[in-house]
PDB file of N, CA, C and O in Angstrom:
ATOM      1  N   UNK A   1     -18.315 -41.484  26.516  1.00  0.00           N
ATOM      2  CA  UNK A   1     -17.056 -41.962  27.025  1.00  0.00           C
ATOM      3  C   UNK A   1     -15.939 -41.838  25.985  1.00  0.00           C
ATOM      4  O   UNK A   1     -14.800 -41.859  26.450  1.00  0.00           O
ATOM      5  N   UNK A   2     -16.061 -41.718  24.712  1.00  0.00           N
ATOM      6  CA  UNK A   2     -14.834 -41.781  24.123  1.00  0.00           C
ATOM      7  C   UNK A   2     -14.741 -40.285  23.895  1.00  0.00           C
ATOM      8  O   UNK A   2     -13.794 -40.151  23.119  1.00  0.00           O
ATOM      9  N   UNK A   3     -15.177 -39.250  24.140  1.00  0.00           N
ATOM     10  CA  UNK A   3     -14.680 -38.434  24.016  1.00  0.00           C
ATOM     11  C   UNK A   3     -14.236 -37.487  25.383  1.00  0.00           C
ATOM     12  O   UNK A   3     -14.043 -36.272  25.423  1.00  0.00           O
ATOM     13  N   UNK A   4     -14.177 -38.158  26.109  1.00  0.00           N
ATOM     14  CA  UNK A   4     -13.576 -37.888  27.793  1.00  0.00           C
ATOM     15  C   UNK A   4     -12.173 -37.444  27.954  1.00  0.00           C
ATOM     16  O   UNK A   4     -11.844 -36.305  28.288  1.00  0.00           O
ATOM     17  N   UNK A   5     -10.942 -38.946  27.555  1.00  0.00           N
ATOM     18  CA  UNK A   5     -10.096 -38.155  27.276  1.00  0.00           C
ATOM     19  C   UNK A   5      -8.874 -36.839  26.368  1.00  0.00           C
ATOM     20  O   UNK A   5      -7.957 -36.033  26.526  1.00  0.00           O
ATOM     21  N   UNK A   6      -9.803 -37.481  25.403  1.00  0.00           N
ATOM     22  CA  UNK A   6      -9.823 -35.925  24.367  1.00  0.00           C
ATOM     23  C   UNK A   6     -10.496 -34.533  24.168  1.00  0.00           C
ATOM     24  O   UNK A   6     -10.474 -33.737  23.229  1.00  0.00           O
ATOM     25  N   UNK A   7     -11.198 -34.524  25.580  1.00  0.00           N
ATOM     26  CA  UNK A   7     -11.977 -33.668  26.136  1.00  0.00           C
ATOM     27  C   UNK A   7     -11.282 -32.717  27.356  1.00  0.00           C
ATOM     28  O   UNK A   7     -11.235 -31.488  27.401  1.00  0.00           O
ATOM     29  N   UNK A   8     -10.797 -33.633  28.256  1.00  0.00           N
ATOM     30  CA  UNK A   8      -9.807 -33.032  29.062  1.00  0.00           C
ATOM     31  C   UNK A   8      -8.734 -32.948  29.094  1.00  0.00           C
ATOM     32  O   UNK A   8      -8.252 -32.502  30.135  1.00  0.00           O
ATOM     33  N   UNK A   9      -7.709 -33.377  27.836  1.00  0.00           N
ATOM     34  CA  UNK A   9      -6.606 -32.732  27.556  1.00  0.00           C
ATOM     35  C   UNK A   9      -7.445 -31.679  26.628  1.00  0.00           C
ATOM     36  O   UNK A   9      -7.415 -30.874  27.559  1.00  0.00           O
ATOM     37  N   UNK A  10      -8.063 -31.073  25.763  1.00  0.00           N
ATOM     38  CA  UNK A  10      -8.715 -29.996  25.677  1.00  0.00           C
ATOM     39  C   UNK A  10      -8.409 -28.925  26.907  1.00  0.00           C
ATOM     40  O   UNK A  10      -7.908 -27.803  26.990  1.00  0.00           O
ATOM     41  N   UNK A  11      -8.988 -29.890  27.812  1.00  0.00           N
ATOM     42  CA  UNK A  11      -9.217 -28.436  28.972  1.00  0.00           C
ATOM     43  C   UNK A  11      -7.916 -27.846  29.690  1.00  0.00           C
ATOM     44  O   UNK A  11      -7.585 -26.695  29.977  1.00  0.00           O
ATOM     45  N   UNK A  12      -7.244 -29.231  29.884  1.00  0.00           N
ATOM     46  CA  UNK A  12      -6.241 -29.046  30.266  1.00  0.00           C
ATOM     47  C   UNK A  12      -5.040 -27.646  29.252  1.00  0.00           C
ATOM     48  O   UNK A  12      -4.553 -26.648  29.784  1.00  0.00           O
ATOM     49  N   UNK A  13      -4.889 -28.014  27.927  1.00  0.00           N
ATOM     50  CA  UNK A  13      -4.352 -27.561  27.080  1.00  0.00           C
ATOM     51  C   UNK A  13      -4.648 -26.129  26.948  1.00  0.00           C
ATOM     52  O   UNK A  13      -3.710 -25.333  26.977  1.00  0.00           O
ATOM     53  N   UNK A  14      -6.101 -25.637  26.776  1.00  0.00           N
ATOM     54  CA  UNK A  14      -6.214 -24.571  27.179  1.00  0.00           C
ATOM     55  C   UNK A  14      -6.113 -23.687  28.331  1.00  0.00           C
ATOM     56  O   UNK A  14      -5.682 -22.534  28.339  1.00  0.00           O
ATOM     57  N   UNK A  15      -6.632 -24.472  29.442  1.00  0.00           N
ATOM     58  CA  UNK A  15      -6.202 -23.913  30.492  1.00  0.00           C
ATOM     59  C   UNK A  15      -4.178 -23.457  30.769  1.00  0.00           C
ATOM     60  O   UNK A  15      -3.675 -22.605  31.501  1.00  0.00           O
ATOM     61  N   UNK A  16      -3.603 -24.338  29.938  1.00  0.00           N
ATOM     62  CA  UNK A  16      -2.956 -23.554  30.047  1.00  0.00           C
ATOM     63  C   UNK A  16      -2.161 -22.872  29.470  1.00  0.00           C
ATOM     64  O   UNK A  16      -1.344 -22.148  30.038  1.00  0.00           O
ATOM     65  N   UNK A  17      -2.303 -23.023  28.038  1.00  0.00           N
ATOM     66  CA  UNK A  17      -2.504 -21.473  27.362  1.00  0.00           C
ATOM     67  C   UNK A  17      -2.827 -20.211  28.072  1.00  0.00           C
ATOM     68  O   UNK A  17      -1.953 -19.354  28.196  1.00  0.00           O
ATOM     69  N   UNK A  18      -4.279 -19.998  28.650  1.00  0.00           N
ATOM     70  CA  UNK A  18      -4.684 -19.327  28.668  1.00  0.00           C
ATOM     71  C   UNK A  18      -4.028 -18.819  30.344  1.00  0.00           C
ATOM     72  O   UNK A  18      -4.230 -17.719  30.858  1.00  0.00           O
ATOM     73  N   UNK A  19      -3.381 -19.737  30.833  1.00  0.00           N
ATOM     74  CA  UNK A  19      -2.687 -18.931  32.238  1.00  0.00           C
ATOM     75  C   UNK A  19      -1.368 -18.668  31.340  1.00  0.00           C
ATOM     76  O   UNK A  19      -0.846 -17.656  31.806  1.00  0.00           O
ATOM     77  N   UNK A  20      -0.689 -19.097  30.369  1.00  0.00           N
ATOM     78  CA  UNK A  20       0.587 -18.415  29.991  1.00  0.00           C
ATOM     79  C   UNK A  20       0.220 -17.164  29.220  1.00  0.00           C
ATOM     80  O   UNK A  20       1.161 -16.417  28.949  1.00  0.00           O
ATOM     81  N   UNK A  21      -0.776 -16.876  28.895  1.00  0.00           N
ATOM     82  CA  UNK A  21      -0.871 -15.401  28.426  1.00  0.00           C
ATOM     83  C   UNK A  21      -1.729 -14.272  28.774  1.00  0.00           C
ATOM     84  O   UNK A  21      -1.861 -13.158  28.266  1.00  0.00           O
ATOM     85  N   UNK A  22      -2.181 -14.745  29.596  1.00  0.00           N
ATOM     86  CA  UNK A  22      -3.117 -13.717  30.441  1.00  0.00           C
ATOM     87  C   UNK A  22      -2.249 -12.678  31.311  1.00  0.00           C
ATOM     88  O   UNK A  22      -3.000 -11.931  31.938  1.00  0.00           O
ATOM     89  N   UNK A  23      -1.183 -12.472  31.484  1.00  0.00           N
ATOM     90  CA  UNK A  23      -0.376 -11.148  31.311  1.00  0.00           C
ATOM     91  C   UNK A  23      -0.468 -10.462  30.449  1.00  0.00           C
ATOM     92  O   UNK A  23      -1.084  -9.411  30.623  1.00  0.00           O
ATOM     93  N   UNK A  24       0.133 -10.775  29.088  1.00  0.00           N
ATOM     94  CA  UNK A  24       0.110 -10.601  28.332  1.00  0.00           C
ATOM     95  C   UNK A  24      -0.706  -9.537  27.289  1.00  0.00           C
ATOM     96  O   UNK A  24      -0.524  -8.585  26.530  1.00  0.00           O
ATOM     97  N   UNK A  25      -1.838 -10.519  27.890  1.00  0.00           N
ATOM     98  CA  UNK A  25      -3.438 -10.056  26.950  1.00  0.00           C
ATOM     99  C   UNK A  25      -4.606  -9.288  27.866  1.00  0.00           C
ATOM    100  O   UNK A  25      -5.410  -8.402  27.576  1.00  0.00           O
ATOM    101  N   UNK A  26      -4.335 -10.041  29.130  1.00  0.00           N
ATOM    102  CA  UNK A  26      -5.075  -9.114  29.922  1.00  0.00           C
ATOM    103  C   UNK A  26      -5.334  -7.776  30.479  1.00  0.00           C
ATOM    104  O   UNK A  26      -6.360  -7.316  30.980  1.00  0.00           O
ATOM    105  N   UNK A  27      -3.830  -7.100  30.218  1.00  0.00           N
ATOM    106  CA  UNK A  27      -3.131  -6.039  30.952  1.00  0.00           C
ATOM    107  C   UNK A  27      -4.023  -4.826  29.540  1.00  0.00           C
ATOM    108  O   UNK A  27      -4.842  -3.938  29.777  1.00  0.00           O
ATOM    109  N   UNK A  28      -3.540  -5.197  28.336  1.00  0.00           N
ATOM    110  CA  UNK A  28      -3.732  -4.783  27.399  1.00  0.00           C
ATOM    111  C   UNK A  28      -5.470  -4.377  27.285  1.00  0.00           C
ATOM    112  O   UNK A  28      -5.846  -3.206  27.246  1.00  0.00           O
ATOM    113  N   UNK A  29      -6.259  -5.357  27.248  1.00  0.00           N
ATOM    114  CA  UNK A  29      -7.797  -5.448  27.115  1.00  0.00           C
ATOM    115  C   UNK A  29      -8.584  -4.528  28.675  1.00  0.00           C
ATOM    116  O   UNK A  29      -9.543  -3.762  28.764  1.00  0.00           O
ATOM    117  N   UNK A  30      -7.867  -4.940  29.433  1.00  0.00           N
ATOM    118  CA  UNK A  30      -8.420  -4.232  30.752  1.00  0.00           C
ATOM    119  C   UNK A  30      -7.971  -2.540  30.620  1.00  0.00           C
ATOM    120  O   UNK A  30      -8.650  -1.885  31.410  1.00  0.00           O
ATOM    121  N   UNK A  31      -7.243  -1.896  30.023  1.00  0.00           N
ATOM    122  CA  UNK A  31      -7.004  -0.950  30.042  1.00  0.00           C
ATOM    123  C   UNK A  31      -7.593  -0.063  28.903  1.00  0.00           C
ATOM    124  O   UNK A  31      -7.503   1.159  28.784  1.00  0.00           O
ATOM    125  N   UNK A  32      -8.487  -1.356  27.743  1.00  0.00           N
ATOM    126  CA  UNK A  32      -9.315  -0.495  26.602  1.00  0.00           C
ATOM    127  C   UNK A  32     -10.936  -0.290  27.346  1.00  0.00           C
ATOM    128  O   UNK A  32     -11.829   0.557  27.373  1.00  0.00           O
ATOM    129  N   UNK A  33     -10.649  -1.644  27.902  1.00  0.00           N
ATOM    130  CA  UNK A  33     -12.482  -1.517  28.415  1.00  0.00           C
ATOM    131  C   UNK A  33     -12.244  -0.960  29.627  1.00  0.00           C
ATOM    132  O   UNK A  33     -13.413  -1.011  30.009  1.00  0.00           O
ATOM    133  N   UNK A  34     -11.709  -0.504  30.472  1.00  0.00           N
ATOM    134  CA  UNK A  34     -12.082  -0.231  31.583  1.00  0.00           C
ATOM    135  C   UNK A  34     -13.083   1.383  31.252  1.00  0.00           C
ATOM    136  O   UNK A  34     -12.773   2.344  30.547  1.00  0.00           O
ATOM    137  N   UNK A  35     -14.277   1.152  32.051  1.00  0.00           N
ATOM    138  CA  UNK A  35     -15.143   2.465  31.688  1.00  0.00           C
ATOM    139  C   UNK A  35     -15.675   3.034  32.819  1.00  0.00           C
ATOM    140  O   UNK A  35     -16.511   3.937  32.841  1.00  0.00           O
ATOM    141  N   UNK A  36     -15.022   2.325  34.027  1.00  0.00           N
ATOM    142  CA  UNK A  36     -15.439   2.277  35.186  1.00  0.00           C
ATOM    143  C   UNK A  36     -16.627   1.501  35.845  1.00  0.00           C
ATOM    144  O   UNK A  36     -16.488   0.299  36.074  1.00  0.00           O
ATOM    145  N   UNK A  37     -17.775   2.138  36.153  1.00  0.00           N
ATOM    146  CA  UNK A  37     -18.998   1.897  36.659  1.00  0.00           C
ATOM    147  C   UNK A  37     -19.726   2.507  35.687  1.00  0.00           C
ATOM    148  O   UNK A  37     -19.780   3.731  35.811  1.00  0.00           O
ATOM    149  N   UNK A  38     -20.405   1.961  34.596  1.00  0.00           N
ATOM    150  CA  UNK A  38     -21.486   2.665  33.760  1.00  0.00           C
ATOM    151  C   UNK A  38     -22.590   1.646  32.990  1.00  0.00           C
ATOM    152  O   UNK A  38     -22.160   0.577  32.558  1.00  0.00           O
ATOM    153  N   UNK A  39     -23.966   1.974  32.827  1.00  0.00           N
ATOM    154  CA  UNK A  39     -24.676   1.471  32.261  1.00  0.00           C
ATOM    155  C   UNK A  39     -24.616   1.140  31.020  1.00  0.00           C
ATOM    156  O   UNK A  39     -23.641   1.491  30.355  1.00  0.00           O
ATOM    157  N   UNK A  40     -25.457   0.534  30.562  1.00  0.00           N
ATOM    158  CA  UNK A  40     -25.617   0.854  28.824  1.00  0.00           C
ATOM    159  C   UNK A  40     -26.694   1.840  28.358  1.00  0.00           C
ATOM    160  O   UNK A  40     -27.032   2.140  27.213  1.00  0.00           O
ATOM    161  N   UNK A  41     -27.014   2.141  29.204  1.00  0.00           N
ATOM    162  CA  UNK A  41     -27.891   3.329  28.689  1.00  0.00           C
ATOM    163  C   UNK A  41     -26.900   4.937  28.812  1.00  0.00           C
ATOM    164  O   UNK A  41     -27.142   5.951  28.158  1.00  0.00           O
ATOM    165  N   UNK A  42     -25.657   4.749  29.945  1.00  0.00           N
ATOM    166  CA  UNK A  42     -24.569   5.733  29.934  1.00  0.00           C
ATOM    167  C   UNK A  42     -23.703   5.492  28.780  1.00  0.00           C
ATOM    168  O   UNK A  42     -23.424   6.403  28.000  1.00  0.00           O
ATOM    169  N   UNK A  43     -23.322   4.448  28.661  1.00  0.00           N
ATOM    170  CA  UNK A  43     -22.652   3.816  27.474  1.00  0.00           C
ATOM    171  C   UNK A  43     -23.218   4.903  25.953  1.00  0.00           C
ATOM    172  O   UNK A  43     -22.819   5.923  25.390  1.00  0.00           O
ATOM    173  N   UNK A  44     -24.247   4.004  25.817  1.00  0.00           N
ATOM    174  CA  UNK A  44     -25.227   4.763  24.458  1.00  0.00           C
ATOM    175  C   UNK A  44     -25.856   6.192  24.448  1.00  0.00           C
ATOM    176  O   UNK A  44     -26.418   6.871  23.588  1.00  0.00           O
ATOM    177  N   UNK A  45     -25.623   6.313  25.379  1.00  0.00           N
ATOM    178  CA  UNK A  45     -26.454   7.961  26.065  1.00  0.00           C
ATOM    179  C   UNK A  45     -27.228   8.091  25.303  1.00  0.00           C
ATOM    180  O   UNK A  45     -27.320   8.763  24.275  1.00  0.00           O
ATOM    181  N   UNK A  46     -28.313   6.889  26.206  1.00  0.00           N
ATOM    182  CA  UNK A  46     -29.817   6.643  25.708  1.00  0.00           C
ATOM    183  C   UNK A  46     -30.820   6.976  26.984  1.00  0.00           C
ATOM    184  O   UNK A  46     -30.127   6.829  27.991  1.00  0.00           O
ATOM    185  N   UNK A  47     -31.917   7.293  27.295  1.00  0.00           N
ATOM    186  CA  UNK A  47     -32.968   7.108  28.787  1.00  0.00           C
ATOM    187  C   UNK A  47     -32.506   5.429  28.737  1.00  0.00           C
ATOM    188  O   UNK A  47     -32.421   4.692  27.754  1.00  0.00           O
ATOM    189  N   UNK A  48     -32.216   5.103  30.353  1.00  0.00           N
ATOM    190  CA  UNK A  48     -32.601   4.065  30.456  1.00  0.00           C
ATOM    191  C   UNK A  48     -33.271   3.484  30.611  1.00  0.00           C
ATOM    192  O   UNK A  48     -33.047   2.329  30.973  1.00  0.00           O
ATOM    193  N   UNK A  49     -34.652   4.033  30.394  1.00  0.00           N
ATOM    194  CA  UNK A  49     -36.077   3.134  30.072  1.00  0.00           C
ATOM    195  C   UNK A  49     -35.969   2.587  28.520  1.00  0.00           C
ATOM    196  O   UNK A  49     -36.497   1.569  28.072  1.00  0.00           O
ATOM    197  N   UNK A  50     -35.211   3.459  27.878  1.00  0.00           N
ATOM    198  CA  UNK A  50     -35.322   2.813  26.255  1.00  0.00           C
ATOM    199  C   UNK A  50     -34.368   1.402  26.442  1.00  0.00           C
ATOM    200  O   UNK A  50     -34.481   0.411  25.721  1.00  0.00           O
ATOM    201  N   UNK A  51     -33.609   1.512  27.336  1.00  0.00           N
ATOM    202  CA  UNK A  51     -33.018   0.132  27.479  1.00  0.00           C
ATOM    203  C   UNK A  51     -33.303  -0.914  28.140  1.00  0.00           C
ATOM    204  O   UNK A  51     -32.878  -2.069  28.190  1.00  0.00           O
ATOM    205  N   UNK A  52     -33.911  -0.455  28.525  1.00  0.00           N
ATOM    206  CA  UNK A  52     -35.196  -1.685  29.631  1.00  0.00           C
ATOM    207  C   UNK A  52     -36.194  -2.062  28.537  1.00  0.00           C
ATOM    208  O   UNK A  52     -36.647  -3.190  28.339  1.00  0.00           O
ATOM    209  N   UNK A  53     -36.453  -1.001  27.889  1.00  0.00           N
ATOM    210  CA  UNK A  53     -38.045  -1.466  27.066  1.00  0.00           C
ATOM    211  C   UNK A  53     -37.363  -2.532  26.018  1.00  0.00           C
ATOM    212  O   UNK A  53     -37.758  -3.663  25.732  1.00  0.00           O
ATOM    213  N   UNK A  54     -36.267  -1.849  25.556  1.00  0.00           N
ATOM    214  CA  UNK A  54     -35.260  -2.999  24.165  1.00  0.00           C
ATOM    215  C   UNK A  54     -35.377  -4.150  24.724  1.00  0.00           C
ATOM    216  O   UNK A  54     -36.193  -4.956  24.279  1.00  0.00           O
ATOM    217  N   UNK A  55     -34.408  -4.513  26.049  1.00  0.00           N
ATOM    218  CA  UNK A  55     -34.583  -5.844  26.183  1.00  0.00           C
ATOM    219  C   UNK A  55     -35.797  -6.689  26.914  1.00  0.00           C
ATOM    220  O   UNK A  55     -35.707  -7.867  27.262  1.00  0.00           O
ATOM    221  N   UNK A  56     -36.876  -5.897  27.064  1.00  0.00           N
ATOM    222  CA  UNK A  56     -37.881  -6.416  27.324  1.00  0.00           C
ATOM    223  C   UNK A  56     -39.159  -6.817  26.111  1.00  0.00           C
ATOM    224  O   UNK A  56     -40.160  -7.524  26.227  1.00  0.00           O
ATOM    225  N   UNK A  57     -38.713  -6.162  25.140  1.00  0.00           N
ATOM    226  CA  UNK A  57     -39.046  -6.808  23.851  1.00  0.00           C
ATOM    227  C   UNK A  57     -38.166  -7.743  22.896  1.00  0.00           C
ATOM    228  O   UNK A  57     -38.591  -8.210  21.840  1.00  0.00           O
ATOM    229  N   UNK A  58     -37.011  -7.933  23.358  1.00  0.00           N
ATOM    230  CA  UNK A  58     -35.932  -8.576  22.619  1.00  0.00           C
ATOM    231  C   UNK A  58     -36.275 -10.110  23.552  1.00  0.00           C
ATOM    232  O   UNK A  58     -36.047 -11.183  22.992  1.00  0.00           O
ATOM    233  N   UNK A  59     -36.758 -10.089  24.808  1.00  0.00           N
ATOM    234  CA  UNK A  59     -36.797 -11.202  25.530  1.00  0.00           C
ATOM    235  C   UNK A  59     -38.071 -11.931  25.175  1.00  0.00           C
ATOM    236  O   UNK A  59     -38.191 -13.153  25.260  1.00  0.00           O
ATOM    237  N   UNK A  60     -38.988 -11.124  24.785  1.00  0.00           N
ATOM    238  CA  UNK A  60     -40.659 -11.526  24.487  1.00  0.00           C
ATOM    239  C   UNK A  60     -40.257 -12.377  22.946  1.00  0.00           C
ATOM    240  O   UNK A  60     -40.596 -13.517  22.628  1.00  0.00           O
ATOM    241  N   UNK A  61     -39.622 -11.618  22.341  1.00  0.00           N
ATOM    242  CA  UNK A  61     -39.173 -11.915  20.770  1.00  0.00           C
ATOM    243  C   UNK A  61     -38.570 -13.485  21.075  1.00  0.00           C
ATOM    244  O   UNK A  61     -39.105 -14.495  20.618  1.00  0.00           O
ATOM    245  N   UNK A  62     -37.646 -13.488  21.729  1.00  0.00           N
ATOM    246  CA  UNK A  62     -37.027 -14.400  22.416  1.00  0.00           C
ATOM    247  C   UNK A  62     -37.958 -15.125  22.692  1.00  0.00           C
ATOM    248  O   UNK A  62     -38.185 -15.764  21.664  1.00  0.00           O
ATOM    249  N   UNK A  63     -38.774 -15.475  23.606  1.00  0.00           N
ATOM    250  CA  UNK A  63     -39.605 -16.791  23.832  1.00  0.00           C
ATOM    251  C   UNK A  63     -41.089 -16.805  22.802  1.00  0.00           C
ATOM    252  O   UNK A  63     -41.841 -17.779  22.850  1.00  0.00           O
ATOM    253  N   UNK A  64     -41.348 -15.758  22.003  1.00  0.00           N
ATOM    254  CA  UNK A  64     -42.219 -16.626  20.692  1.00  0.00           C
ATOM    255  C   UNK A  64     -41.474 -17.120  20.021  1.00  0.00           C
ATOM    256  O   UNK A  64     -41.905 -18.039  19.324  1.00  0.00           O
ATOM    257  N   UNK A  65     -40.240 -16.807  19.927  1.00  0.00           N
ATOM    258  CA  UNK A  65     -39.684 -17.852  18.601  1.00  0.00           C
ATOM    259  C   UNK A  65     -39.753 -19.263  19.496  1.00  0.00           C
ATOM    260  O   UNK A  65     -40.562 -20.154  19.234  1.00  0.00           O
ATOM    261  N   UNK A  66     -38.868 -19.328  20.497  1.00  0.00           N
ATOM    262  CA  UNK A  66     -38.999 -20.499  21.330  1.00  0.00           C
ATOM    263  C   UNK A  66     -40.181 -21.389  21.326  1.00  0.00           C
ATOM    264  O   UNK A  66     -40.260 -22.551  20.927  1.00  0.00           O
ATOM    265  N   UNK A  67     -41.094 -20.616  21.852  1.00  0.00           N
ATOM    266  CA  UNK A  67     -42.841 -21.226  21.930  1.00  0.00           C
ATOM    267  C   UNK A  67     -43.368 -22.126  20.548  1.00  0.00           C
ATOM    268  O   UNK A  67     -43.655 -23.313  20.700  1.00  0.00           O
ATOM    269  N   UNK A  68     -43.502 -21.306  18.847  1.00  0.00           N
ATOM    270  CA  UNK A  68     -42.883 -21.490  18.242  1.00  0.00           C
ATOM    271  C   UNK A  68     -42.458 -22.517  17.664  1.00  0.00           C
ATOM    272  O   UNK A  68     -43.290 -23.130  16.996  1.00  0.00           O
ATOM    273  N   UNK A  69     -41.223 -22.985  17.709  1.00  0.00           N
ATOM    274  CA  UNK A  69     -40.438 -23.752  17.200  1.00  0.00           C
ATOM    275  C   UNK A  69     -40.214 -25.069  18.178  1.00  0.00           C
ATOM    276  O   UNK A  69     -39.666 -26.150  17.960  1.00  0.00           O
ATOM    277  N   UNK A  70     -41.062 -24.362  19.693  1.00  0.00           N
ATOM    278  CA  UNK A  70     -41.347 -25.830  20.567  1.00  0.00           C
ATOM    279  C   UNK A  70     -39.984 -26.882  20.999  1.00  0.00           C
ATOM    280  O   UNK A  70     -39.794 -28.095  21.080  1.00  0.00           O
ATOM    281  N   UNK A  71     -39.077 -25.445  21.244  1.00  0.00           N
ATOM    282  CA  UNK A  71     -37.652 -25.657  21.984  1.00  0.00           C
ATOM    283  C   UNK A  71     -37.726 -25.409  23.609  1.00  0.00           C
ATOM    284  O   UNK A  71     -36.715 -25.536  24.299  1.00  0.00           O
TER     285      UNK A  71
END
């Protein structure tokens, strides 16, 4: 409870920041990333099995540490 209303003027505050400059910033960023429709395996121009297999060992990696450390 005491950090409720210093929590949502937080939200508030940013929120609206972030509607006064999202012209601004958005116009700009949407026009570096736009890449259309593409994978990350189009991205990296990798097989996309090598990118399936990555994060299917990055996810295993992922829950022994978890298991583990008993999080």
């Amino acid at each position: 409870m005491d950090y409720l209303v210093p929590g949502l003027l937080g939200f508030l505050v940013g929120a609206v920041i972030f509607g006064l400059t999202y012209q601004q910033v958005f116009t700009p960023i949407s026009r570096l990333a736009n890449l259309g429709s593409v994978t990350l395996g189009q991205l990296f121009d990798v097989n996309p099995w090598l990118v399936i297999l990555l994060f299917v060992q990055m996810s295993g990696i992922l829950f022994y540490v978890l298991e583990k450390k008993k999080l």
